[in-house]
C-alpha positions, -999 to 999 in steps of 0.1 A, spaced: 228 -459 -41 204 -436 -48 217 -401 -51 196 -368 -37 203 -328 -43 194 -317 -10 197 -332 26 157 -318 31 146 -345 -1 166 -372 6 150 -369 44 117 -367 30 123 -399 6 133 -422 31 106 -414 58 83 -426 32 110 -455 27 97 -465 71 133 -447 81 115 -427 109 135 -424 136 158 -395 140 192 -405 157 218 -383 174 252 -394 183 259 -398 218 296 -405 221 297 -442 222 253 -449 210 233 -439 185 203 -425 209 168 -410 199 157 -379 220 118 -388 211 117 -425 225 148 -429 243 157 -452 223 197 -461 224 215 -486 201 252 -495 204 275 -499 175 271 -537 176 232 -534 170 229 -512 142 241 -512 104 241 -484 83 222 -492 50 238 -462 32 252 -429 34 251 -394 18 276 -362 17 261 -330 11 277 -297 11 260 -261 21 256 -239 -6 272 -208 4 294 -221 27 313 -258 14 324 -258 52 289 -264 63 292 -297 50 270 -331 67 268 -367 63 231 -380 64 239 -423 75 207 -444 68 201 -467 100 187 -500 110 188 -519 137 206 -554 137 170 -573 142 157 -548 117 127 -533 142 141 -498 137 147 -478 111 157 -445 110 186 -418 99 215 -399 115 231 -365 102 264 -356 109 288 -327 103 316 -339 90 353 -323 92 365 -299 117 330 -295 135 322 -330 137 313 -345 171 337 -363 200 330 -402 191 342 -434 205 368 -453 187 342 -480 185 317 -457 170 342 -437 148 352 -472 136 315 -479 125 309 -445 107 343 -446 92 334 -483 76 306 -468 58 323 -441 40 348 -459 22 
């Protein structure tokens, strides 16, 4: 896994690696506010992930998941706050993110 200093690089690397789409959660999908695009947890993998922590703050901490779709048409990245702040998931969804940071 390649490793990154900053959430801001390792966003810019893997744009130019084709993973363009920004995804936000949305409770139970993955969805992106540009297209409309929504995929389930049974239709995406996640490639990777990456933990960074703020600099002045180690509470403003985020997870950065590197996405693809199950037929592998979409590619794209997902940040995350992790801890207290994170968002209200799905069991199915928490099951997925939780998979990938073991």
């Amino acid at each position: 896994m390649k490793s990154y200093d900053n959430l801001v690089d390792a966003l810019a690397d893997l744009k130019q690696q084709g993973y363009t789409t920004d995804f936000n959660l949305a409770f139970d999908q993955i969805k992106c506010s540009s297209t409309g695009i929504c995929l389930l947890p049974s239709q995406f993998s996640i490639v990777t992930h990456h933990r960074f922590e703020g600099d002045t703050d180690p509470s403003n901490s985020s997870i950065l998941y590197v996405i693809e779709s199950l037929d592998h048409s979409i590619k794209g990245t997902l940040i995350n706050a992790y801890g207290a702040y994170s968002d209200a998931l799905s069991d199915e969804m928490i099951r997925k993110l939780s998979i990938s940071q073991k």
